[in-house]
C-alpha distance (Angstrom), angle and dihedral (degrees) to the residues before:
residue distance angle dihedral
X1 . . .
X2 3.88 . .
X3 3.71 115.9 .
X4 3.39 116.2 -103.5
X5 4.16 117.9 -122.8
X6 3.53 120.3 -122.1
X7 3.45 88.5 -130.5
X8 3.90 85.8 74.1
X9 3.33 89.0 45.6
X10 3.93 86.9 54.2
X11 3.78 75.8 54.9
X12 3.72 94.7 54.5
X13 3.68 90.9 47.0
X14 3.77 101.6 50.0
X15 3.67 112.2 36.4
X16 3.57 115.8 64.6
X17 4.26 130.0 160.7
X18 3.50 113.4 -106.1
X19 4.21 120.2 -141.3
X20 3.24 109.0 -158.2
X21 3.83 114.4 -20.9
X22 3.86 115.1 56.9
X23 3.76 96.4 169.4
X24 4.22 92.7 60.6
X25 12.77 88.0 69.8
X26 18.68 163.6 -175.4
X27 3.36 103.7 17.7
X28 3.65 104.4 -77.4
X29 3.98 143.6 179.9
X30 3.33 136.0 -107.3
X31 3.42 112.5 -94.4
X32 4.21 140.3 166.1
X33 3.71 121.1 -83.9
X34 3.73 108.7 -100.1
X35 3.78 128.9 -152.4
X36 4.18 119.9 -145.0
X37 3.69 111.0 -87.6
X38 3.43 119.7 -106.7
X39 3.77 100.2 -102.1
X40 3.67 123.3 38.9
X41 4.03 115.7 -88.1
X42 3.77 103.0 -116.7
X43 3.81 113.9 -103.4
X44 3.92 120.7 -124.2
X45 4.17 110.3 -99.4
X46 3.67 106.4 -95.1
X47 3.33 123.9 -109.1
X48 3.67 116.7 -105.8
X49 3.30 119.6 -104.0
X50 3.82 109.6 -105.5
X51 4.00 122.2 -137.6
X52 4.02 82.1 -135.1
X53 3.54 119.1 45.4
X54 4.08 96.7 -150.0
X55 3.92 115.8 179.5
X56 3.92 83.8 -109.4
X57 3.65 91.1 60.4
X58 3.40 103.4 43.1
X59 4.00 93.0 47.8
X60 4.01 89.4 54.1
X61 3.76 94.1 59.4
X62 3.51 97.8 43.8
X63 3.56 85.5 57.2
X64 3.59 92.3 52.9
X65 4.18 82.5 56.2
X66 3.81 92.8 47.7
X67 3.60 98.6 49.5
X68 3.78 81.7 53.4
X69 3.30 97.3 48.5
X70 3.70 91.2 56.7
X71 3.66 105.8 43.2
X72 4.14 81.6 51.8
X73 4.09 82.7 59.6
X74 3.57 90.1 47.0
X75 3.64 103.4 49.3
X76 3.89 95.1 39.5
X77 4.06 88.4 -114.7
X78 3.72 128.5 151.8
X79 3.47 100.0 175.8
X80 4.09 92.6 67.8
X81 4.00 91.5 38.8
X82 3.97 80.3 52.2
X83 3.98 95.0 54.8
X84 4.38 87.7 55.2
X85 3.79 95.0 48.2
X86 3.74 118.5 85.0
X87 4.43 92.9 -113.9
X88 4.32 88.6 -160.8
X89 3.76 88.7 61.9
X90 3.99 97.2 70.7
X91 3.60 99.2 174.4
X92 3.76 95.1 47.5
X93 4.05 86.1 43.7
X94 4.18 88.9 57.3
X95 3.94 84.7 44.9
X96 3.43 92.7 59.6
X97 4.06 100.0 31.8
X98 4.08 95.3 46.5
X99 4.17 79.6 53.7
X100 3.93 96.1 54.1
X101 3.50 87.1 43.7
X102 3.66 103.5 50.3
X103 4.01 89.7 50.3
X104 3.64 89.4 47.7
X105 3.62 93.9 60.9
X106 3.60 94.9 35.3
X107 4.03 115.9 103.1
X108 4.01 90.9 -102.4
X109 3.77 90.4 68.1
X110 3.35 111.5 138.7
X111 3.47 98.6 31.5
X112 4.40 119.0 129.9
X113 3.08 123.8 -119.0
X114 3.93 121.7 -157.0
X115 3.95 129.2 -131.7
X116 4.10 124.1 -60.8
X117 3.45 106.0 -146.1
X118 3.94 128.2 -160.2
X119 4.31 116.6 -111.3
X120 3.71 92.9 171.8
X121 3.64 157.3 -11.0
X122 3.56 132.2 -151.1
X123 3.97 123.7 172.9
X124 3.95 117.2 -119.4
X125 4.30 124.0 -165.1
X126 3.82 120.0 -69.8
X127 4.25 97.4 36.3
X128 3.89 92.4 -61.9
X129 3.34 120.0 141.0
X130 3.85 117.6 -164.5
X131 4.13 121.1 -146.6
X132 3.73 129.1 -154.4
X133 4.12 106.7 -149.3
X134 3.74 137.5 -167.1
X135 3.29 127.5 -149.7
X136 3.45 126.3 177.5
X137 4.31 90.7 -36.4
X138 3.70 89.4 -43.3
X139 3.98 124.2 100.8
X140 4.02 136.3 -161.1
X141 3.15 135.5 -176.2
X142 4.06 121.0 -129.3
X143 3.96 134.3 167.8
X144 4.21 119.0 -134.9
X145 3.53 129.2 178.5
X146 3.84 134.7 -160.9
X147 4.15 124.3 -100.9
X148 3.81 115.1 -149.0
X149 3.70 88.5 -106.1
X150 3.63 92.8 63.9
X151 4.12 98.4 -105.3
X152 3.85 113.5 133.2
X153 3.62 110.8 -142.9
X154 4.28 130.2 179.6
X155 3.70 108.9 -103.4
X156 4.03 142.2 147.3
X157 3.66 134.0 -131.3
X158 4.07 119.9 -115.6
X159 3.37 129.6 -94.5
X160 3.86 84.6 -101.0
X161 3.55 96.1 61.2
X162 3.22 93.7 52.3
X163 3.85 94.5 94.5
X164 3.80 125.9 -132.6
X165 3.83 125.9 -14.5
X166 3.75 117.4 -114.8
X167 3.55 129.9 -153.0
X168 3.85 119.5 -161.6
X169 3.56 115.9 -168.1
X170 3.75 124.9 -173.7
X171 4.38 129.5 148.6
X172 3.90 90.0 -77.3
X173 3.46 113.0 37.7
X174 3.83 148.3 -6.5
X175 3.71 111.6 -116.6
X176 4.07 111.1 -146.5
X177 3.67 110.7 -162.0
X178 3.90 145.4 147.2
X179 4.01 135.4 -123.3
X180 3.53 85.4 -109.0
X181 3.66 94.1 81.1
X182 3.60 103.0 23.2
X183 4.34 81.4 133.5
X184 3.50 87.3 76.2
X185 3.89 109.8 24.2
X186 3.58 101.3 99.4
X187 4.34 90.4 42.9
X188 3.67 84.7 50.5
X189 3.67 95.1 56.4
X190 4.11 90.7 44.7
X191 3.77 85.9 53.8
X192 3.83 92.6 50.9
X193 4.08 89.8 48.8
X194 3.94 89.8 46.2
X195 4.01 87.2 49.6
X196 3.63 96.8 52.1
X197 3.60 94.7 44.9
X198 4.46 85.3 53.9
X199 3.86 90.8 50.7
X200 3.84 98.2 51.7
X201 4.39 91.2 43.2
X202 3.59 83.5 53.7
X203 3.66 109.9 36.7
X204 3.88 83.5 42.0
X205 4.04 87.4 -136.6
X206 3.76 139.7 88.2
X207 3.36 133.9 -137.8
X208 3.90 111.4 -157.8
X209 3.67 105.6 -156.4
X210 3.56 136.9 109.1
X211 3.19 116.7 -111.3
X212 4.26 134.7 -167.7
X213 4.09 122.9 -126.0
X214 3.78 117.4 -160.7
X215 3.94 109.4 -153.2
X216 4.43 99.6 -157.4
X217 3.99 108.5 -157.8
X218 4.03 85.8 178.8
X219 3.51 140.0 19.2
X220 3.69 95.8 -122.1
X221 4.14 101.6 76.7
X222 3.33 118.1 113.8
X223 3.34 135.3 -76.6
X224 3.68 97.0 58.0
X225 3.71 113.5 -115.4
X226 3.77 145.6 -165.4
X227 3.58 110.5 -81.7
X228 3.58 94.2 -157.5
X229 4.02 84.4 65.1
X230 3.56 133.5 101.4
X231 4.00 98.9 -178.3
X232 3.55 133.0 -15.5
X233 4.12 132.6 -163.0
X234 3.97 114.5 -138.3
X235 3.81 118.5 -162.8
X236 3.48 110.0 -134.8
X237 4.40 128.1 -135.2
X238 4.05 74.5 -115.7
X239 3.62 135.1 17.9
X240 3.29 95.4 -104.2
X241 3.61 93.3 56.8
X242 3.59 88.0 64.4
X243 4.28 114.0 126.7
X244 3.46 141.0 -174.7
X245 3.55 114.4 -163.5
X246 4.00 117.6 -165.7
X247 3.85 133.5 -176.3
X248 3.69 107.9 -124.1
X249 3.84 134.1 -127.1
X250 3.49 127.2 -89.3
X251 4.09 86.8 40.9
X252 3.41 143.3 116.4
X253 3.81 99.7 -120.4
X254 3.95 85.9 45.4
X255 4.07 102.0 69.5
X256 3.35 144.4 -179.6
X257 3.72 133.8 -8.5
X258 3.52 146.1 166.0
X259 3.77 110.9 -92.0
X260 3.50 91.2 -149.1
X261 3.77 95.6 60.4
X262 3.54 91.2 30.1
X263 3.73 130.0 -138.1
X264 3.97 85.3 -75.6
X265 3.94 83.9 76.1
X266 3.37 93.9 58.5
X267 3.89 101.2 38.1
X268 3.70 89.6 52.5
X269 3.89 90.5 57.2
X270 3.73 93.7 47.1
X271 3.92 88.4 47.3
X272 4.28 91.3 45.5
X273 4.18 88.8 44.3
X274 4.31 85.8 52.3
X275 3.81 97.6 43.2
X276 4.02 85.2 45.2
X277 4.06 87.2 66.8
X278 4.22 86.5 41.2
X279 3.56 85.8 49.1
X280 3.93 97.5 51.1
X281 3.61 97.2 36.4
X282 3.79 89.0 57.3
X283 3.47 102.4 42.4
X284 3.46 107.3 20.7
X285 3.55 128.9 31.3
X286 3.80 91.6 80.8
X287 3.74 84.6 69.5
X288 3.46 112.6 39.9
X289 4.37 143.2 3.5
X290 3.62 127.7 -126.0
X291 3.98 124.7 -172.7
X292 3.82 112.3 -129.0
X293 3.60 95.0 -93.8
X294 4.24 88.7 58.5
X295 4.14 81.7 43.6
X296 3.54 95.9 58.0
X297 3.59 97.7 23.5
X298 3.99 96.3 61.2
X299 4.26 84.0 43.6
X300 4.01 83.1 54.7
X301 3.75 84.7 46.9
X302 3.76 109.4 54.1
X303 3.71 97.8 37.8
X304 4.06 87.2 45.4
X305 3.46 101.8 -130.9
X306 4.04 110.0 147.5
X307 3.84 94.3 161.8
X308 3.93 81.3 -140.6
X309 4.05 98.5 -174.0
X310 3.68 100.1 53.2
X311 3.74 84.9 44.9
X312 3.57 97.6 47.3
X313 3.36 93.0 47.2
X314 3.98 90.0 53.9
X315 4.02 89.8 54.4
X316 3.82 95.9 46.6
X317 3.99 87.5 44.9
X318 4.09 86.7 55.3
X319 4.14 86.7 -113.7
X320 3.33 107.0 126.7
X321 4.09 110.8 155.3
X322 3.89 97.9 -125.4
X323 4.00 116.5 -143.6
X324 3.30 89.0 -126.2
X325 3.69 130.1 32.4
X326 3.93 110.6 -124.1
X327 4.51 80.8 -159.8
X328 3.80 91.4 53.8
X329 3.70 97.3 -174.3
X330 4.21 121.8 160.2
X331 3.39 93.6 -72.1
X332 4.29 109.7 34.0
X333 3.77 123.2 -151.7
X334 3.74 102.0 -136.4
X335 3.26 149.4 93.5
X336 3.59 96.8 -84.1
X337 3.44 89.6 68.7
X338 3.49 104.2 35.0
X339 4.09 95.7 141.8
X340 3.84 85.5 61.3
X341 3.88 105.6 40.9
X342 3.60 121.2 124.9
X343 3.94 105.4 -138.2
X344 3.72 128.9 18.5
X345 3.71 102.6 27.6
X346 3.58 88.4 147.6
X347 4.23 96.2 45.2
X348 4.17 81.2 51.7
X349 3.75 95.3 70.5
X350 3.83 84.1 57.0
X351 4.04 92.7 52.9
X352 4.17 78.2 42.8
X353 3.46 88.1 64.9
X354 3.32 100.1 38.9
X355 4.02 94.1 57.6
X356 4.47 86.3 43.4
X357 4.30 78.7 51.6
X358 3.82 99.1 47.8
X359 3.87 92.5 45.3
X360 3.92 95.4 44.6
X361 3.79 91.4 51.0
X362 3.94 98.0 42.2
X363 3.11 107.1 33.5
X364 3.90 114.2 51.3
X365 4.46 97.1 -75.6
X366 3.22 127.2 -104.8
X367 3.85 97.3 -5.6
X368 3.94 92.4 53.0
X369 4.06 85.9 51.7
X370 4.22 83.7 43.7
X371 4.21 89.3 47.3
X372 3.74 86.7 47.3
X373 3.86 93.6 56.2
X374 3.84 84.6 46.3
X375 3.82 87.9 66.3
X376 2.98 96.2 36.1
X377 3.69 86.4 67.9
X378 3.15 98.2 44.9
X379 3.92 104.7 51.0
X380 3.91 125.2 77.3
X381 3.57 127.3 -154.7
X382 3.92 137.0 59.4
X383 3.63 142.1 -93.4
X384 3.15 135.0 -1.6
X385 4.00 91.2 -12.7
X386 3.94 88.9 59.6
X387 3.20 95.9 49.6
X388 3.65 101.9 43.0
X389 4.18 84.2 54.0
X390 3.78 85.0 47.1
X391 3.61 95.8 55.8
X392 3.88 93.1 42.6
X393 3.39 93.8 53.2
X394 4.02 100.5 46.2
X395 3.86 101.1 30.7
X396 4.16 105.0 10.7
X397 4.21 86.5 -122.9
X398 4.04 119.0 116.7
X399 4.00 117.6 -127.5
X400 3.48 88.7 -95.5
X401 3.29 100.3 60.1
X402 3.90 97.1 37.7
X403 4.50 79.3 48.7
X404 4.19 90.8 49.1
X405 3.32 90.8 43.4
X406 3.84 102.1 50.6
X407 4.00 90.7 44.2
X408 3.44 88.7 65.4
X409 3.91 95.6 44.8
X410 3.45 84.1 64.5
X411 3.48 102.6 50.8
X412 3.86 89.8 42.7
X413 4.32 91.4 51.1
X414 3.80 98.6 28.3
């Protein structure tokens, strides 16, 4: 199996689906945290700026950005990431800033990555040009444009050159989109119909509402959002004010994926994980409760998305998120308060999963996860004490059993 690169595990780490509240991200070795140095690294010269821009051209100074970009990852320094980032685009600048900074506090600090290197180029509308990268096996997609003094830096284009706004209706949903990405409207729709279709076979139920999917080319559309956020499910007043708002390929905010899959494989996830909060919100919150780790787990669950490397490499490093925090504290690390953690929101949904896996496969599936919620319910208190009468009551096991038991599920499947 191919090692995984720890820029996918950056990947992991930063982007994470949000429920309800979207305004709240090489092989290498392990290395110390580093701060920036006190003065600024020097910046390769730029490349002049050509009277032709050939593809050959405009691939050898985005590489000269990218290998930027990387060594400003790798020596914890802003100022460098700063100098490849378009700094007139301000929402696209706090995309890419609140990013850096959420790895660089994360517990894989330190950590070096290896070279991104240019496959191709291709020139979109408005003097973007848009480059397919590899790194390590894995590709993304991201747009750059050229400064007067020759230096090609990542950027995005407004909201308002974007194009026209497109509405696609069907029985479900309506689809709002933008010119932009009119090459992948109508597969983003199919995906959408597919998705909803996986919840309700799994879930067993069916909600019947409409519902609203946002399709994000940039970061800087408003509302606002949470740049650490790859797609986020909003409850609407009425059901038909439900949304689902989702960054689009071939963008910053959208990532990595495995060319061989395609970015399809990972969009459908994202869309499945979304539809799973519709889905329960719909038909079954009525019935039962589930914390935010059971929330996000059972999305992680039903669209089959464990995020095994940045998981596994939390359990060999000894950095398993516990559910509950043995230090307590005012504000716990764990996963009982995952919404509130200070590093590694995005590695929690992994753990999430994890916790929805061990009880679906031990404890009867999808029922025993169902009977659990039903306690859950049903039980007051906090901590440890509520979830050691939680467990009782739904599976006759204490929390430290259900704990013991689920550490060594991961080491055994990670």
């Amino acid at each position: 199996m191919r090692k995984a690169s720890w820029l996918i595990i950056l990947l992991s780490l930063v982007l994470v689906a949000c429920t309800d509240q979207p305004a709240q991200v090489p092989t290498a070795t392990e290395a110390a945290p580093t701060t920036a140095p006190a003065t600024r690294v020097p910046v390769s010269e730029p490349t002049p700026v050509a009277t032709e821009l050939t593809p050959e051209v405009v691939a050898a100074g985005i590489q000269q950005a990218l290998d930027s970009y990387i060594e400003a990852y790798n020596i914890n320094n802003i100022e460098l990431l700063r100098s490849v980032v378009d700094q007139t685009n301000a929402p696209f600048r706090r995309l890419v800033e609140e990013r850096f900074n959420t790895f660089q506090e994360s517990s894989f600090a330190g950590s070096r990555f290896g070279r991104m290197r240019v496959l191709e180029v291709k020139p979109r509308d408005h003097g973007f040009w848009q480059a397919a990268i590899d790194d390590g096996g894995y590709r993304r997609d991201i747009l750059f444009r050229q400064l007067e003094d020759g230096r090609w830096v990542m950027s995005e284009p407004t909201e308002e050159q974007l194009g026209e706004k497109i509405r696609i209706e069907n029985e479900y949903f309506t689809l709002n989109t933008y010119e932009w990405t009119a090459e992948v409207n109508t597969i983003i729709e199919d995906m959408v119909v597919r998705a909803r279709q996986q919840v309700i076979d799994t879930l067993g139920r069916t909600p019947e509402n409409k519902f609203n999917v946002y399709l994000r080319p940039i970061f800087g559309i408003t509302p606002p959002v949470n740049p650490n956020s790859l797609a986020w499910y909003s409850a609407g007043s009425r059901p038909r004010n439900d949304r689902i708002d989702i960054f689009a390929p071939f963008s910053y905010a959208f990532g990595f994926y495995d060319p061989n899959a395609g970015w399809e494989a990972d969009l459908y996830s994202t869309i499945v994980h979304e539809l799973t909060h519709w889905a329960y919100t719909r038909a079954f919150a009525q019935e039962y409760r589930i914390t935010d780790w059971m929330s996000e787990g059972l999305a992680e669950y039903v669209s089959n998305n464990p995020r095994r490397n940045a998981v596994s490499a939390a359990v060999r490093m000894g950095r398993i998120i516990p559910l509950i925090d043995p230090n307590g504290g005012v504000r716990p690390q764990d996963m009982d308060h995952m919404t509130t953690l200070e590093v590694d929101r995005g590695l929690a949904y992994g753990f999430a999963y994890s916790l929805v896996a061990y009880i679906v496969e031990t404890q009867g599936g999808l029922d025993g996860f169902w009977r659990f919620a039903a306690a859950v319910r049903d039980t007051p208190g906090t901590g440890i004490e509520f979830y050691d009468k939680a467990l009782q009551k739904a599976f006759g096991i204490t929390y430290e059993e259900f704990d013991a038991g689920w550490r060594q599920w991961l080491q055994e499947n990670y």
